[in-house]
Structure formats: C-alpha cells, structure tokens
Backbone as CSV, one residue per row, in Angstrom:
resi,resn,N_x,N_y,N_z,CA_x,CA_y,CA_z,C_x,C_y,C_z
1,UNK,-42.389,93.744,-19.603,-42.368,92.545,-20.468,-43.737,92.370,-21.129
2,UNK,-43.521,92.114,-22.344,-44.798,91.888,-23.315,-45.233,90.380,-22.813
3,UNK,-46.499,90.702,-23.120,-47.023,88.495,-22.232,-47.698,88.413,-23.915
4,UNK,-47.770,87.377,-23.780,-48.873,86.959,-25.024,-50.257,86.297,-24.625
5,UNK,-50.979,87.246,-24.380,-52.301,87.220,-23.838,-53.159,86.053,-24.838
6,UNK,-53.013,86.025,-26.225,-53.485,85.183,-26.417,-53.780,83.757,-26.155
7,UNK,-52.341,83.353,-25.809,-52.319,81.829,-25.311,-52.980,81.780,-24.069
8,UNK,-53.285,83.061,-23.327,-54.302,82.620,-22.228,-55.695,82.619,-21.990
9,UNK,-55.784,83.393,-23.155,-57.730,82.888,-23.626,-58.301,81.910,-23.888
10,UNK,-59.170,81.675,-23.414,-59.898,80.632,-23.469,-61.421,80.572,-23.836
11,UNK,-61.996,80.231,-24.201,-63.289,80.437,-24.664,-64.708,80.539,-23.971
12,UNK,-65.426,81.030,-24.270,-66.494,81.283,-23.152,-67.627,80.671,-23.525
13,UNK,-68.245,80.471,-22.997,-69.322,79.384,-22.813,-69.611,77.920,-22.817
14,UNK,-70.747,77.458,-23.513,-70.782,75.834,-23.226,-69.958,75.253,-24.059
15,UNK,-68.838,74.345,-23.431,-68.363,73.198,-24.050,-68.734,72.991,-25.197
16,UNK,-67.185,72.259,-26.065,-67.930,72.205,-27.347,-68.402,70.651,-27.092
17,UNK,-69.551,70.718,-27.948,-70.102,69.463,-27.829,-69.401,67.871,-28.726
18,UNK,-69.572,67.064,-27.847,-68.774,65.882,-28.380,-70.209,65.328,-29.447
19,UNK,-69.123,65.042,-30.558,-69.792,64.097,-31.786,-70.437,62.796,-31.200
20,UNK,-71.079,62.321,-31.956,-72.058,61.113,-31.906,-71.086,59.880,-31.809
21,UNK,-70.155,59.659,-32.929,-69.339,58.815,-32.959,-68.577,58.851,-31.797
22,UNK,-67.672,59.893,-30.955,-66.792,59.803,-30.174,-68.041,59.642,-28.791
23,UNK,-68.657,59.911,-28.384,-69.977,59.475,-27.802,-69.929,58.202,-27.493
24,UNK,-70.498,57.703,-28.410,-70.333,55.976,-28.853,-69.314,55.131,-28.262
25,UNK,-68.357,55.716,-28.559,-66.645,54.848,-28.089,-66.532,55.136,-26.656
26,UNK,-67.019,56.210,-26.539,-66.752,56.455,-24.639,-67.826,55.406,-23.914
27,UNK,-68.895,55.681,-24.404,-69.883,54.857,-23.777,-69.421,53.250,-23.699
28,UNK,-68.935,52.606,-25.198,-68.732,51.665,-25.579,-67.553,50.992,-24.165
29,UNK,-66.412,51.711,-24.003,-65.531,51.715,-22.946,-65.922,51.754,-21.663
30,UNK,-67.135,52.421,-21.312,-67.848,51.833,-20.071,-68.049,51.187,-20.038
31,UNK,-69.056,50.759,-20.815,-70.192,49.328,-20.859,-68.959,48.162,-20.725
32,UNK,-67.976,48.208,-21.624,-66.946,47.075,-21.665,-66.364,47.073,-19.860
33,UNK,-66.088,47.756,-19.159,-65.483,47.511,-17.838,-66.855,47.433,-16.605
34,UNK,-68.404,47.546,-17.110,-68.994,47.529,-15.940,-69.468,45.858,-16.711
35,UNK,-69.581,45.183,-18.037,-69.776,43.991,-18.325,-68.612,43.071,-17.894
36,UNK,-67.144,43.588,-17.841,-66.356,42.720,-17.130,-66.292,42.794,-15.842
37,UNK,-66.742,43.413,-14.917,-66.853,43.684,-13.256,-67.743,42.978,-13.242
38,UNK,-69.147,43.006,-13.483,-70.614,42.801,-13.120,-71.019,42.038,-13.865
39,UNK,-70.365,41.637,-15.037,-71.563,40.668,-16.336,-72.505,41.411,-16.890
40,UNK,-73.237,40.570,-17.511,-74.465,41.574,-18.511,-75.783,41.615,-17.791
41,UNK,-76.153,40.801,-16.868,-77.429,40.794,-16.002,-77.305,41.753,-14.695
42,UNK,-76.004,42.094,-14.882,-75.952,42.744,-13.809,-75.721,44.200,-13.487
43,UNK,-75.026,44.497,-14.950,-74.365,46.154,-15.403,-76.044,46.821,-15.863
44,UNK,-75.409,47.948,-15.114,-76.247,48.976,-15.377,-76.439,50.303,-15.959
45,UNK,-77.411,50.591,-16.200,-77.244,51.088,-17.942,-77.076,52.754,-17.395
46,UNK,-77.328,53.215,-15.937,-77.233,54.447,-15.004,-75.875,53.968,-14.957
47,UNK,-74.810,53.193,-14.532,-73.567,53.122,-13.954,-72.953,53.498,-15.131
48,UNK,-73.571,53.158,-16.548,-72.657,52.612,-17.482,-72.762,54.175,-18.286
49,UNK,-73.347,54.833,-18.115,-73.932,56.131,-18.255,-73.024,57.601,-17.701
50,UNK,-73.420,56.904,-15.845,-72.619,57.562,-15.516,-71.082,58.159,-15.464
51,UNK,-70.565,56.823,-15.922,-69.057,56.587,-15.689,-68.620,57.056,-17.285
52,UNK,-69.403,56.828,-17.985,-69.566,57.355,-19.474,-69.504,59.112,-19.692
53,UNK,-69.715,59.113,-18.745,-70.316,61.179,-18.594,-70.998,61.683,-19.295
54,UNK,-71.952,60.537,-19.212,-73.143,60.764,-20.417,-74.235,60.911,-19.578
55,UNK,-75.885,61.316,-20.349,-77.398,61.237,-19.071,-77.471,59.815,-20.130
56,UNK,-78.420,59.304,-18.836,-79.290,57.978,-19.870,-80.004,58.179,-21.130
57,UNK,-80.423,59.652,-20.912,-80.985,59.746,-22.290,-80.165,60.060,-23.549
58,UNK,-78.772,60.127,-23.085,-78.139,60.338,-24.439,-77.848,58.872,-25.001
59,UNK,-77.626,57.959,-23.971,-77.421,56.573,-23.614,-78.000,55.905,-24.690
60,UNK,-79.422,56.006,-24.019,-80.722,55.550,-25.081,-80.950,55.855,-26.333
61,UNK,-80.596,57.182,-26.598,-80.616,57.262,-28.186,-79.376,56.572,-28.855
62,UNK,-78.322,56.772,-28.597,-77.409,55.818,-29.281,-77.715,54.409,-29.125
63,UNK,-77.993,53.796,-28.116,-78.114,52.529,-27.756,-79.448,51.738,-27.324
64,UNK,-80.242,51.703,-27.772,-81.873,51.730,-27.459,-81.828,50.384,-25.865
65,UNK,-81.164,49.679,-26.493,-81.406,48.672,-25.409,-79.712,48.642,-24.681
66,UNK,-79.614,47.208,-23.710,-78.600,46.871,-23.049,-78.161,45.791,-24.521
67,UNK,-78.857,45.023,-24.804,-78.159,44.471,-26.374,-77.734,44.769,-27.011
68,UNK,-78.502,46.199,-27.450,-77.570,46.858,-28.718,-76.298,47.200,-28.411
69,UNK,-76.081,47.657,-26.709,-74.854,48.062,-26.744,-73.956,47.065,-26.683
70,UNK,-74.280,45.856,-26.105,-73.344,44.562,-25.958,-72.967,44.086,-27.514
71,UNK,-73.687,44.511,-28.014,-73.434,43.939,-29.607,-72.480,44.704,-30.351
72,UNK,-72.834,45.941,-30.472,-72.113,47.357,-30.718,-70.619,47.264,-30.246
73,UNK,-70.353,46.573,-28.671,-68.988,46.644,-28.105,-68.676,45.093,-28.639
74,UNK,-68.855,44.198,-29.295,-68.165,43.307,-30.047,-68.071,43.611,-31.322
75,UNK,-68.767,44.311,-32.050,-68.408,44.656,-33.560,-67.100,45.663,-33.160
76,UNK,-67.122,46.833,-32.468,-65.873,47.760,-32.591,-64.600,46.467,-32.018
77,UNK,-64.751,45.597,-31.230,-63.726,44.745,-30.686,-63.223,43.742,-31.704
78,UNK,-63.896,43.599,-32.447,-64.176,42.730,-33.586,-63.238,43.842,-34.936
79,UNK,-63.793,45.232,-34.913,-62.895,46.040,-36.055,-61.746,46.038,-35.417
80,UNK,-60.888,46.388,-34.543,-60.395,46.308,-34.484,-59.053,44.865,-34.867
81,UNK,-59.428,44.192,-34.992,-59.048,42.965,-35.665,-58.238,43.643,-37.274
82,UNK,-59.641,44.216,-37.784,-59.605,43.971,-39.513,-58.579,45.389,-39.390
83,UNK,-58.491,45.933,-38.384,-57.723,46.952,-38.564,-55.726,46.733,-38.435
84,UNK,-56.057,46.143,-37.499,-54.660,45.136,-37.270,-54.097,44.176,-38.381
85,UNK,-55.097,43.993,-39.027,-54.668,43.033,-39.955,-54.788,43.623,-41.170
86,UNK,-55.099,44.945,-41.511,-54.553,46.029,-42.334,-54.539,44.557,-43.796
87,UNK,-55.961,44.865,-44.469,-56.143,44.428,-45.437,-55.386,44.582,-46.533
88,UNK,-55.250,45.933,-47.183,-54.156,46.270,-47.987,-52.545,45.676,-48.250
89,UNK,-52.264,45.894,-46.744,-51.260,45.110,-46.846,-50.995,44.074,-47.106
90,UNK,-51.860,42.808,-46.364,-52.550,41.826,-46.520,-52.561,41.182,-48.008
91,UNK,-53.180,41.759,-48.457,-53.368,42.004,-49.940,-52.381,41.542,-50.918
92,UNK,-51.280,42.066,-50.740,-50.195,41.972,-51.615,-48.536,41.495,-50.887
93,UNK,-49.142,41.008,-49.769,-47.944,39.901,-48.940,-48.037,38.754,-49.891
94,UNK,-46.515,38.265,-49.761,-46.818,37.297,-50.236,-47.391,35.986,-49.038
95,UNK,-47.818,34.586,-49.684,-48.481,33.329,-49.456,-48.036,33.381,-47.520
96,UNK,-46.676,32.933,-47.480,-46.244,32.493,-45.895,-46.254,33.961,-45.313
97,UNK,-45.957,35.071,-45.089,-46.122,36.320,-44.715,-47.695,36.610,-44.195
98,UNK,-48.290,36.685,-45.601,-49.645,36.755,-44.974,-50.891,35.870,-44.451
99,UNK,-49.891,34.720,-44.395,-50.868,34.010,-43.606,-50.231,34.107,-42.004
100,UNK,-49.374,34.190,-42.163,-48.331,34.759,-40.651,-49.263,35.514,-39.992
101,UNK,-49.014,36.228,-40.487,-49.578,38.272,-40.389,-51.090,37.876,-40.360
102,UNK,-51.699,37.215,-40.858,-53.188,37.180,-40.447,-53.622,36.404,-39.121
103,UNK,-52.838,35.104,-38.823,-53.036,34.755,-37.821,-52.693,34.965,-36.521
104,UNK,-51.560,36.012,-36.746,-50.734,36.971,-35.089,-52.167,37.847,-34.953
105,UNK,-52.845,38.438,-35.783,-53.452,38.933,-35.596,-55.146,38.650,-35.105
106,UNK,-55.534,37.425,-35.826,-56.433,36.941,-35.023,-56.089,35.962,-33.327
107,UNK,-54.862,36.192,-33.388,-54.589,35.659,-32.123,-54.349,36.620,-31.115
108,UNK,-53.835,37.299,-31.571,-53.965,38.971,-30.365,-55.558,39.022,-30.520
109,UNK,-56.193,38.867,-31.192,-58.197,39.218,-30.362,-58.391,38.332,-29.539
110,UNK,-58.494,37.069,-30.072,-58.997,35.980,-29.756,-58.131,35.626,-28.151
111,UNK,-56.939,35.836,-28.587,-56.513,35.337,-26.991,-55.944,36.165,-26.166
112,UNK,-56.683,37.623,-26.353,-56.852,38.630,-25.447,-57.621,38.710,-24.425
113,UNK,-57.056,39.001,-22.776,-58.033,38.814,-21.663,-59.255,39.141,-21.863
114,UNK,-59.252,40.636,-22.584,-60.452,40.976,-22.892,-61.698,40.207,-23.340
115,UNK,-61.416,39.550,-24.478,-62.249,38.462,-25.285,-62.133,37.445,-24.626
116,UNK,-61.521,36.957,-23.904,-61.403,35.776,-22.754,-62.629,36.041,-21.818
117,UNK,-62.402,36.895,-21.405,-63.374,37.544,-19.983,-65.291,37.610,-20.711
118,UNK,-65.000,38.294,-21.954,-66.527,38.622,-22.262,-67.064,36.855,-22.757
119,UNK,-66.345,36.085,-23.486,-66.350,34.569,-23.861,-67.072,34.094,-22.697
120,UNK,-66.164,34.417,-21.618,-67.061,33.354,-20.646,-68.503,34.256,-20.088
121,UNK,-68.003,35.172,-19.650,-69.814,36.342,-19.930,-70.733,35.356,-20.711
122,UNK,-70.105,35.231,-22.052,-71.518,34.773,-22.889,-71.953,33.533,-22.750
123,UNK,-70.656,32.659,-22.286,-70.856,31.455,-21.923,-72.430,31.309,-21.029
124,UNK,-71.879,31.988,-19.582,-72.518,31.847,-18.780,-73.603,32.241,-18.637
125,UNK,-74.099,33.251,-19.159,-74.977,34.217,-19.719,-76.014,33.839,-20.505
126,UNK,-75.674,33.258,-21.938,-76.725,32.820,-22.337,-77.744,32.309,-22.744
127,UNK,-78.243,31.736,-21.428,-79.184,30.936,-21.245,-80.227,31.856,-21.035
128,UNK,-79.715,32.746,-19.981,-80.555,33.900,-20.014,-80.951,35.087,-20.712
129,UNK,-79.995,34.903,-21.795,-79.841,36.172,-22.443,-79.249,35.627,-24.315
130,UNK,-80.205,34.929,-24.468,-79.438,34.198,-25.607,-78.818,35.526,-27.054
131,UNK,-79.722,36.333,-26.758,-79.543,37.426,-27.915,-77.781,37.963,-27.663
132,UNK,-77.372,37.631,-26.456,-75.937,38.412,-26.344,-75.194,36.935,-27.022
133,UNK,-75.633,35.930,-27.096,-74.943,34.421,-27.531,-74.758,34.806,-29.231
134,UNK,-75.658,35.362,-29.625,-76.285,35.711,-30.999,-75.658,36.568,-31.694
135,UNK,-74.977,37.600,-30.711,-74.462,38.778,-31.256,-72.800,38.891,-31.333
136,UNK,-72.120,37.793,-30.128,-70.941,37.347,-29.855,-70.950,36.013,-31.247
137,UNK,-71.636,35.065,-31.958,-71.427,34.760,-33.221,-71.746,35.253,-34.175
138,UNK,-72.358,36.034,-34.337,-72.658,36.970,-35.498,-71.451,38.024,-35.671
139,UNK,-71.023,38.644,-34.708,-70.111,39.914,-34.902,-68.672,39.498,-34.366
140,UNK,-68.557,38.452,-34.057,-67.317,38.200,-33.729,-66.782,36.853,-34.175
141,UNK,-67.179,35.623,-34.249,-66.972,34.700,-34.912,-67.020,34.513,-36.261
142,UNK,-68.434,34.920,-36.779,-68.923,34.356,-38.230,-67.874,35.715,-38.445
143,UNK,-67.562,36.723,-38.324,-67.194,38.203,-38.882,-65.567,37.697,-39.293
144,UNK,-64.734,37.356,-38.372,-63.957,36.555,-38.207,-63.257,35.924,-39.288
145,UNK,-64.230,35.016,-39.290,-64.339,33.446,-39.662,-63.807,34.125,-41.358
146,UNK,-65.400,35.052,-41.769,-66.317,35.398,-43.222,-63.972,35.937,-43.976
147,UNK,-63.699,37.078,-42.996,-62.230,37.685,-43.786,-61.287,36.700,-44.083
148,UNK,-60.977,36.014,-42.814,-59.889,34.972,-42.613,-60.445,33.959,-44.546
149,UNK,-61.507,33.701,-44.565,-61.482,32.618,-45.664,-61.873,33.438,-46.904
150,UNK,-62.218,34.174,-47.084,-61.897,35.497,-47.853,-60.597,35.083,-48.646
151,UNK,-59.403,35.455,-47.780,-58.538,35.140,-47.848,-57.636,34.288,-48.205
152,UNK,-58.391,32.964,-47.764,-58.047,31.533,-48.252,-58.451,31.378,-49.666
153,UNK,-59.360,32.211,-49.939,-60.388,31.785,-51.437,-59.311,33.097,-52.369
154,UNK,-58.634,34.013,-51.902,-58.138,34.550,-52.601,-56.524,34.140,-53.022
155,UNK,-56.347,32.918,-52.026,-54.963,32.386,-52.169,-55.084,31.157,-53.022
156,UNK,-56.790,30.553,-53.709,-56.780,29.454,-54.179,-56.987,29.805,-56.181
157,UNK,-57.782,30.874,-55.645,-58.010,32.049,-57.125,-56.384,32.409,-57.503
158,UNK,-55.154,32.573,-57.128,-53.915,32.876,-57.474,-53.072,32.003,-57.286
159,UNK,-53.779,30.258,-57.550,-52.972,29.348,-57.664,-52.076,29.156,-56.807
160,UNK,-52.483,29.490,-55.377,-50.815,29.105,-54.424,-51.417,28.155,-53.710
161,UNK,-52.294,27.749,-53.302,-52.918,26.623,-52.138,-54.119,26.143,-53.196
162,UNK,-54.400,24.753,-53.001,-55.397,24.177,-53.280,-56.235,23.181,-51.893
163,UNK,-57.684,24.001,-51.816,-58.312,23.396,-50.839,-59.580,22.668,-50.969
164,UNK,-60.189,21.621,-50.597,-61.394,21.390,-51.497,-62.890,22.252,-50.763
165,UNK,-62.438,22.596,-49.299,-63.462,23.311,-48.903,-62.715,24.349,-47.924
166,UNK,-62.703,25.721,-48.565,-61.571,26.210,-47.930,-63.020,27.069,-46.337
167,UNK,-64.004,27.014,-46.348,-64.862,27.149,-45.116,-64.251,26.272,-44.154
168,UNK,-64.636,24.861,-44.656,-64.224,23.953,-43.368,-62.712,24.623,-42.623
169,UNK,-61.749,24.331,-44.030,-60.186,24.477,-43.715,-59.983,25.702,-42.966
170,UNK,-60.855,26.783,-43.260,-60.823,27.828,-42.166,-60.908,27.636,-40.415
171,UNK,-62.119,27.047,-40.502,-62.286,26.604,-38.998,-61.194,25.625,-38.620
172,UNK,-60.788,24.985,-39.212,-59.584,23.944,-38.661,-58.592,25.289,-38.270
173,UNK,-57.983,26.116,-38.992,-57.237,27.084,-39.082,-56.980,27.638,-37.916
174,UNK,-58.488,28.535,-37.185,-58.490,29.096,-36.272,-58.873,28.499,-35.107
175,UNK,-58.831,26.904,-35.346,-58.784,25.974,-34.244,-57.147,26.245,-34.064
176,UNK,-56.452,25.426,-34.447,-55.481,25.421,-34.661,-54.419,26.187,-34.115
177,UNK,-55.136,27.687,-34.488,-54.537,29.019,-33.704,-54.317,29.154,-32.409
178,UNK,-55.975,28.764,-31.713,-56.235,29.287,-30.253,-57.073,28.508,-29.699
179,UNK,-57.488,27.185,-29.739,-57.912,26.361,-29.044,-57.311,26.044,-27.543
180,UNK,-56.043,25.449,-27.893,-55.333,25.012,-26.844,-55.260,25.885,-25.846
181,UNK,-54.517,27.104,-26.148,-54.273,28.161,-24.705,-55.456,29.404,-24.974
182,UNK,-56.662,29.121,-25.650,-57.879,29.735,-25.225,-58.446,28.888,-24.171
183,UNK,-58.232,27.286,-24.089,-58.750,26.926,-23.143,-58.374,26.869,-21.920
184,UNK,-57.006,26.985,-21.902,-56.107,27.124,-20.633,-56.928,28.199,-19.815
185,UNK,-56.786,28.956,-21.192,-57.071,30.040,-20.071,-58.373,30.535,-19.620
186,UNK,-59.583,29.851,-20.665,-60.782,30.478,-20.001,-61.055,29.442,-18.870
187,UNK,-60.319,28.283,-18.568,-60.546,27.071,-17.521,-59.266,28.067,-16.195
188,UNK,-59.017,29.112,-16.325,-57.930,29.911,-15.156,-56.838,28.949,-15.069
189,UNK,-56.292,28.048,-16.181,-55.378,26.964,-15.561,-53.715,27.858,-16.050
190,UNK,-54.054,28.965,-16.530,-53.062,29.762,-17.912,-53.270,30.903,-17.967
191,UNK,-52.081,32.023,-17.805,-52.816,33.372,-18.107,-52.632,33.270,-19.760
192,UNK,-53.195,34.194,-20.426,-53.578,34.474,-21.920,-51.948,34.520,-22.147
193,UNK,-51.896,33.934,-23.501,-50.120,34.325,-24.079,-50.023,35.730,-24.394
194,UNK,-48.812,36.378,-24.566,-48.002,37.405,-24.547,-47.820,37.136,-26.394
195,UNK,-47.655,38.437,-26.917,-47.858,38.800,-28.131,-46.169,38.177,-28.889
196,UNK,-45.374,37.688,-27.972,-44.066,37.017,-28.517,-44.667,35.119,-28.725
197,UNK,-45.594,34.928,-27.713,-46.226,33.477,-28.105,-47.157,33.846,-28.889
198,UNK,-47.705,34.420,-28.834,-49.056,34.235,-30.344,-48.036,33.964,-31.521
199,UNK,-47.074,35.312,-31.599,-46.518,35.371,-32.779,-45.779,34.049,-33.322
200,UNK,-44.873,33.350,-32.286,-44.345,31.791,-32.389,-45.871,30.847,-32.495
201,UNK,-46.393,31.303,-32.098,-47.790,30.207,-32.403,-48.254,30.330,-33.879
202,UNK,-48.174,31.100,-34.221,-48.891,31.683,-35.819,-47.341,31.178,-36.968
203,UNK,-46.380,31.220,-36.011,-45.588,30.952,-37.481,-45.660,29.234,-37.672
204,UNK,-46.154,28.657,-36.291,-45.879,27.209,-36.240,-47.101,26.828,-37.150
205,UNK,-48.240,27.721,-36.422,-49.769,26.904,-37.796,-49.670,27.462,-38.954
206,UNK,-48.757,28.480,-39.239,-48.623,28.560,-40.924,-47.647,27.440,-41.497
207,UNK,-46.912,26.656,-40.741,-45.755,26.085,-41.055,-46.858,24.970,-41.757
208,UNK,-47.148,24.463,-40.352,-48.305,23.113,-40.594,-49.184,22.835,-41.282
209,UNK,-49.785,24.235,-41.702,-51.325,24.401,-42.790,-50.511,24.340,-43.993
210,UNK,-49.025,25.250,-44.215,-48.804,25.519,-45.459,-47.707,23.720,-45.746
211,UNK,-48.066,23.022,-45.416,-47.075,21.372,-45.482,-48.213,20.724,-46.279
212,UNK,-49.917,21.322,-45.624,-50.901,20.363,-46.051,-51.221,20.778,-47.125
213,UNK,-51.326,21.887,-47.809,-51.847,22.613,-49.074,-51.432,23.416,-50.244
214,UNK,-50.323,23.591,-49.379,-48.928,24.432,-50.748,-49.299,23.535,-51.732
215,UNK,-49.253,23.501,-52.988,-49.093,23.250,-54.202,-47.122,22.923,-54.676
C-alpha cells in the first residue's frame, strides 16, 4: 500500500513565531482572568506572563507597565462593542431597527459579567490606582458614549428625531439601558441578564425614547 508520506511531515525546527498582534490578545486574555481572580493590586505581571506563554520581557515590550495593559484590555473589550454593532449596517437601518440594534448591543457589554466584575475592580481600586479609573472612562465610557451619539446626531441631520442636546439625551439613553439591572447586579442582588432580556430591554427603551422625540 502506497501511504502519503507527505501528510506526515512536519517541519523542523523553531516554531513559527507568533505575530505581535496575536501576542497582544493572548496576553490581553491573561491579564483579563488574573485581574478578575486577584484585582489589579494584586495580579502579577510573572503570573500574567506566565499563563500567557510569554517571558516578561516580551510582556514589557508590548506592555511597558501594569496600566498600559489594564487599559489596552478595556479598549479591545470596548472594540468589541463597535464590532457587534457593525457600523455599516447600522448605517443604513432604518430609525426603530437601529436604535434597537444599537442598544442590544451596548447592553451585551455593559451588562456582561465580565464588565460587571472589572466595574467593581475599578470601583474599588481607584483610590489607589486612579490611572485604571482614567482609563475605564476614557476607553470605555466616553468611547461608548462618543458612537452611541454619533448616531443620535446622525438621526437629527436626516430629519427623523429632533433633540435639543442630543449629548445629554445620550446619557439618559444609556441610563435607561442598564442602570437598573447593572445595579442589581454589581450590588450581587441579580445575576447579569441573558441576551433574550437585554434584547426585550432595548426594544422597551427604544419604544420610550422614540414616544419622546420622533418627529
């Protein structure tokens, strides 16, 4: 019998080496489970390394400090958002659709354990560490905040909503969204809703926003 020797070769020598970017995301995925075990005063940048299958010194060049990386793992937590909410599409939904579709989607971040768990991290955190307070509103709130009314300003430019300050009306918005059972649950009184309640939650505050401002 003929074998096909090829499919059993394999290549010789060192590993091919992993890219910078895919680097990044592995590391990023540590740091995220030794900051939810341990917090940020407490994770370590050898554990976070190790478990990474990275040396510290590869660590350090991508990530100079323990900030940069805490910051770094809310901006990718944070893209992921704008990715879900697939701008394009976005784009050319119509008025009740995409305001639907934008707010299921800031409600899957926002009232994900994940972002629950690091929320109170920063809560608690920074007093001591105000730069991680800094980097959790900068890359995750204001970032947020900046698309969502984007949005609003592009629904007032095409004559479908009239708002007189569509900033403020934003923050009411994403009050609106996830106040209530964000607090449930970062107070442990609630586990986080299931992606069938966000979605009934988002059609109810489009119902309500779009009663106050439809034209």
């Amino acid at each position: 019998m003929v074998q096909n020797h090829e499919i059993e070769k394999r290549p010789r020598g060192r590993p091919q080496v992993r890219c910078d970017d895919d680097t990044r995301s592995v590391i990023i995925e540590a740091a995220n489970r030794q900051f939810h075990e341990s917090g940020y005063a407490a994770a370590s940048i050898a554990a976070i390394a190790q478990e990474a299958g990275v040396s510290t010194k590869t660590l350090y060049r991508l990530f100079p400090t323990k900030a940069d990386l805490f910051s770094d793992m809310i901006t990718e937590r944070t893209g992921r958002f704008v990715t879900a909410l697939d701008p394009g599409t976005l784009a050319v939904a119509d008025l009740r659709k995409g305001l639907e579709r934008m707010l299921t989607a800031y409600g899957m971040l926002a009232l994900s354990l994940d972002t629950i768990t690091v929320t109170r991290l920063v809560i608690s955190e920074s007093d001591r560490f105000p730069e991680i307070a800094t980097s959790f509103y900068e890359k995750a709130i204001v970032r947020t905040n900046t698309l969502m009314e984007s949005w609003l300003r592009k629904q007032i430019d095409r004559g479908l909503i009239t708002l007189e300050d569509p900033h403020a009306a934003c923050g009411m918005l994403r009050g609106m969204m996830i106040f209530e059972p964000q607090r449930a649950a970062m107070l442990r009184q609630q586990q986080p809703p299931g992606i069938e309640e966000i979605a009934a939650r988002a059609r109810m505050c489009t119902d309500l926003f779009l009663e106050g401002c439809a034209l």
